[in-house]
ZAKOLTI-260479 format. One record per residue: residue in three letters; chain; x, y, z of N, C-alpha, C in turn; residue number from 1. Coordinates in nm, 2 decimals. Example, Ala and Ser with C-alpha at 12.3 -4.5 7.8 and 13.67 -1.06 7.14 Angstrom:
residues 2
ALA,A,1.32,-0.57,0.78,1.23,-0.45,0.78,1.32,-0.33,0.78,1
SER,A,1.28,-0.22,0.71,1.37,-0.11,0.71,1.29,0.00,0.79,2
//
This chain:
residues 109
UNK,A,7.06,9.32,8.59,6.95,9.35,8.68,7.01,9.42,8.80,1
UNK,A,6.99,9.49,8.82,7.03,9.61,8.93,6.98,9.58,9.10,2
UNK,A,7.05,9.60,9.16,6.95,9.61,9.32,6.76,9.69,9.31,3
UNK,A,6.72,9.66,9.35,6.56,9.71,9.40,6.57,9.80,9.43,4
UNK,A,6.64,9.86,9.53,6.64,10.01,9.60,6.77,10.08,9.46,5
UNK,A,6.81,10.07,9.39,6.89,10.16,9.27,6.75,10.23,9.20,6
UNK,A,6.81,10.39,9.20,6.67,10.43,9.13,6.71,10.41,8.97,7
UNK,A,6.63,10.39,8.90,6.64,10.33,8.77,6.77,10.44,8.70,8
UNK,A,6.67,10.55,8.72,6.77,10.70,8.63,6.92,10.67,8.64,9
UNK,A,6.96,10.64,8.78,7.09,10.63,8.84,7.22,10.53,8.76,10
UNK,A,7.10,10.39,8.71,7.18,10.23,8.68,7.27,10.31,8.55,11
UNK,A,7.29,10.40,8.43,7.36,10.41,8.34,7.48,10.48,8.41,12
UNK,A,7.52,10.57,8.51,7.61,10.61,8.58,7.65,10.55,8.67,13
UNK,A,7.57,10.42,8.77,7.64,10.30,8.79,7.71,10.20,8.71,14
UNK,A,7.69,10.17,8.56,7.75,10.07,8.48,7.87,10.15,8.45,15
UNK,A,7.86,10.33,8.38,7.95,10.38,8.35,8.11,10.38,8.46,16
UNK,A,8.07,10.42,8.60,8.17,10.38,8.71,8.19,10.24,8.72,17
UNK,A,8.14,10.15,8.70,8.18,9.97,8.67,8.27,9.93,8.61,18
UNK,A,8.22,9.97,8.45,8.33,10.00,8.39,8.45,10.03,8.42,19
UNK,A,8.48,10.19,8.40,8.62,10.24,8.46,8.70,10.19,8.52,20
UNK,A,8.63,10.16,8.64,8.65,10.09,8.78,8.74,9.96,8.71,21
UNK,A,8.66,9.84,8.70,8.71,9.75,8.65,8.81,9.77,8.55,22
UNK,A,8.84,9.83,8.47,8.92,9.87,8.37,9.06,9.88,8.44,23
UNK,A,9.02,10.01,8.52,9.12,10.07,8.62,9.21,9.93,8.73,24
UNK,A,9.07,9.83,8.74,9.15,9.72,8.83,9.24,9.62,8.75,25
UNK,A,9.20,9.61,8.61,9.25,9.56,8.54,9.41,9.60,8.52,26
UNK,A,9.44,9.73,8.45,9.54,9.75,8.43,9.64,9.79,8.55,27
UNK,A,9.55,9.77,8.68,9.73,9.77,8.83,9.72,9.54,8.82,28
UNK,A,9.63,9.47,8.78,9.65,9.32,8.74,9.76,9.31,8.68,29
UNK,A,9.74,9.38,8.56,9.83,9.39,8.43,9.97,9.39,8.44,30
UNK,A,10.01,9.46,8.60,10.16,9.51,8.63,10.24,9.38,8.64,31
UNK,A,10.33,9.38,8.64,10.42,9.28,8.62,10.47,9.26,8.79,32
UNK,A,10.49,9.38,8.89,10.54,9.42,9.01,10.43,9.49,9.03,33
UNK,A,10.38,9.47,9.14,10.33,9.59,9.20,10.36,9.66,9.36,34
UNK,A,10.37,9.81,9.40,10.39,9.84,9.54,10.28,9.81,9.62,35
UNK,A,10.26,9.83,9.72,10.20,9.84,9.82,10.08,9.94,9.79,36
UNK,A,10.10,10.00,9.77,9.99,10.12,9.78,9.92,10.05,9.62,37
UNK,A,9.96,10.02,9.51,9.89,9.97,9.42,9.81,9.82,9.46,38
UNK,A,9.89,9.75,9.48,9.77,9.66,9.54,9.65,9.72,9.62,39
UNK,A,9.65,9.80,9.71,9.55,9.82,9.77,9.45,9.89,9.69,40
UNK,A,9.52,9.98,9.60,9.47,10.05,9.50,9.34,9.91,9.42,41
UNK,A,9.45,9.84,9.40,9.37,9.73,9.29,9.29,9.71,9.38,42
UNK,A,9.26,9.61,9.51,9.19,9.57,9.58,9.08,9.65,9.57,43
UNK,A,9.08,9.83,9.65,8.97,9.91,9.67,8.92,9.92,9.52,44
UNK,A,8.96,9.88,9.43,8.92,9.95,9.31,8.81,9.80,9.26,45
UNK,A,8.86,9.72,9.28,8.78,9.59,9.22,8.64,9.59,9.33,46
UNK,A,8.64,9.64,9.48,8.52,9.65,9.54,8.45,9.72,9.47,47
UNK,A,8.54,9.84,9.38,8.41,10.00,9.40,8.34,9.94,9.27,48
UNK,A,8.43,9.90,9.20,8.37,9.83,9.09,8.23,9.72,9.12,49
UNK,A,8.27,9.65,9.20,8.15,9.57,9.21,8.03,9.58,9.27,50
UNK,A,8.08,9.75,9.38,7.93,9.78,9.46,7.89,9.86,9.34,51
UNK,A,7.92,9.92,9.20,7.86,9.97,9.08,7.81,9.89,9.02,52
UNK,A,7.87,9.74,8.98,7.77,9.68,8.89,7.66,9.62,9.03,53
UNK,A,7.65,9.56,9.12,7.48,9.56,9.18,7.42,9.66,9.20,54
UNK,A,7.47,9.77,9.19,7.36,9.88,9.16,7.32,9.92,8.99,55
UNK,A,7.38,9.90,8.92,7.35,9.93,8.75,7.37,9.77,8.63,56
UNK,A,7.44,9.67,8.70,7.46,9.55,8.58,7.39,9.44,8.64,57
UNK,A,7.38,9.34,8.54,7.36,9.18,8.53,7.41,9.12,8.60,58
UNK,A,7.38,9.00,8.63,7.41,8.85,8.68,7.55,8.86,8.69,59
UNK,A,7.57,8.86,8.54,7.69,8.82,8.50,7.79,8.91,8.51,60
UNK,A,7.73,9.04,8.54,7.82,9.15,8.55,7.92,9.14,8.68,61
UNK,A,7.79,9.10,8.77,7.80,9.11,8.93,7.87,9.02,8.95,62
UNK,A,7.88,8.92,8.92,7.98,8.77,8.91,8.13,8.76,8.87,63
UNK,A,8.12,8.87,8.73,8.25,8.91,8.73,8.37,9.02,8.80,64
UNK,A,8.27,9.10,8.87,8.29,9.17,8.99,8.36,9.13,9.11,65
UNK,A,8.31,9.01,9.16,8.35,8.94,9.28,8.43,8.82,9.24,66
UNK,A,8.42,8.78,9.13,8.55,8.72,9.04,8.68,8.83,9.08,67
UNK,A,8.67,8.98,9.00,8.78,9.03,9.00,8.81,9.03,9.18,68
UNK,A,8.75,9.07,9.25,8.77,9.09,9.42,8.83,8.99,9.46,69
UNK,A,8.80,8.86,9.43,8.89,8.73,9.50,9.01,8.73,9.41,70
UNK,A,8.96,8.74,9.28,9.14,8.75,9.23,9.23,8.84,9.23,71
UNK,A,9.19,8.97,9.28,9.25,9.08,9.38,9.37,9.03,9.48,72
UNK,A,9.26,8.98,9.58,9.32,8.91,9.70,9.40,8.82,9.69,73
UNK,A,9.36,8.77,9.56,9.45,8.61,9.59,9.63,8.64,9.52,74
UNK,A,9.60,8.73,9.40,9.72,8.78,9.39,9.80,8.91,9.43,75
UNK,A,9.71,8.95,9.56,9.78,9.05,9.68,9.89,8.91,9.75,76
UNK,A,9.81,8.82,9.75,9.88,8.72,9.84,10.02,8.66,9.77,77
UNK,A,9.98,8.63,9.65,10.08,8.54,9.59,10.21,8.64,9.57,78
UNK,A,10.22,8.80,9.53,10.27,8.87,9.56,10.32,8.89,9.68,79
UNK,A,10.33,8.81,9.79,10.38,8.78,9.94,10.37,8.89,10.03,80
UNK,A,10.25,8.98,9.99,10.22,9.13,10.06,10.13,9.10,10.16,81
UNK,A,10.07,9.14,10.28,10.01,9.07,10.36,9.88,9.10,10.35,82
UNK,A,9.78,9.05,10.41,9.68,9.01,10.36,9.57,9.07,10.49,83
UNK,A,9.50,9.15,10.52,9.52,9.30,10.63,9.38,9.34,10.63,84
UNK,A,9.31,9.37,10.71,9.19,9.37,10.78,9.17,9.48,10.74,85
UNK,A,9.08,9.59,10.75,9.07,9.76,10.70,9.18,9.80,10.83,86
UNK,A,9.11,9.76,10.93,9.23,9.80,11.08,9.34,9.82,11.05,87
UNK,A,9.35,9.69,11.02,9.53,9.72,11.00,9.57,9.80,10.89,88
UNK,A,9.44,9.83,10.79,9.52,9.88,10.68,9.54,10.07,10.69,89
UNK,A,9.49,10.11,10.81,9.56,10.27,10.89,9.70,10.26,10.89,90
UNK,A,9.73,10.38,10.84,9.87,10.44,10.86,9.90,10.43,10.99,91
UNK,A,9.86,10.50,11.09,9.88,10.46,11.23,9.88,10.28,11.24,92
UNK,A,9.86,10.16,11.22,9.84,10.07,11.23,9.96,9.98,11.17,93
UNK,A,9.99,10.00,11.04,10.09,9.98,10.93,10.19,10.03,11.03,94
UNK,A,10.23,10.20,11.03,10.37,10.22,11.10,10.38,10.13,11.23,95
UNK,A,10.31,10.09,11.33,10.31,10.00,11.45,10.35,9.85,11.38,96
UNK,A,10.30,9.81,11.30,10.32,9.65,11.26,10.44,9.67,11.23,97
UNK,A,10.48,9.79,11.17,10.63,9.78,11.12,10.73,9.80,11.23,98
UNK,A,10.66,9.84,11.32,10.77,9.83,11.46,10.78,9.69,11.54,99
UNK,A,10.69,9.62,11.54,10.63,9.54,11.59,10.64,9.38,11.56,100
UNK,A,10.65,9.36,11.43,10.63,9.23,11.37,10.53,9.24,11.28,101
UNK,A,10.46,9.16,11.32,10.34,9.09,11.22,10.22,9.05,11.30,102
UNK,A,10.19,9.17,11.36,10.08,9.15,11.49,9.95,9.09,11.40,103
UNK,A,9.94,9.19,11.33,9.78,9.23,11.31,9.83,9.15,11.15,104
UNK,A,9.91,9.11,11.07,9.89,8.99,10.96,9.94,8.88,10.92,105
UNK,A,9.85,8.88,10.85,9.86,8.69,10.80,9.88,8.68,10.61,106
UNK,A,10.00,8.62,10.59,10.00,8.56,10.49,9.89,8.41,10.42,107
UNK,A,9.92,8.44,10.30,9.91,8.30,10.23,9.97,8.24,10.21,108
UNK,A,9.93,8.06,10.31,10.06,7.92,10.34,10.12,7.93,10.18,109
//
């Protein structure tokens, strides 16, 4: 079941990007190590995924969407990478923390 405001024509080119999307977040999950820029990769990728299925999938679609998004995060964290606001996540922002300390992040206890 799609959002209300999705125009109907649209929902098969939002599931098709859902797909992908999730696919795509699946296999940076998959990595054994991941950098920096792939986590965030996975992270942005399990959102784009999920604002696709409420515009084109199911209940259950949408559920497993924000399934994938917290378990994004949660193994950004367990991965001991920090855990970063959009703010902080600027290049300009990043090079300062890296001068800096750990202004702008917070790990997982």
């Amino acid at each position: 079941m799609s959002d209300d405001s999705t125009d109907p024509k649209s929902i098969p080119e939002h599931r098709k990007m859902a797909i992908e999307l999730f696919n795509h977040t699946w296999s940076l999950i998959d990595l054994k190590q991941r950098t920096p820029d792939q986590i965030d990769e996975m992270i942005h990728s399990a959102y784009a995924s999920s604002y696709h299925w409420l515009r084109g999938g199911e209940p259950a679609n949408q559920a497993r969407g924000h399934w994938q998004i917290s378990a994004s995060m949660s193994w950004q964290s367990e991965a001991n990478q920090p855990c970063i606001t959009p703010l902080a996540a600027s290049p300009f922002v990043r090079k300062l923390v890296s001068r800096i300390g750990t202004l702008l992040l917070a790990t997982k206890p």
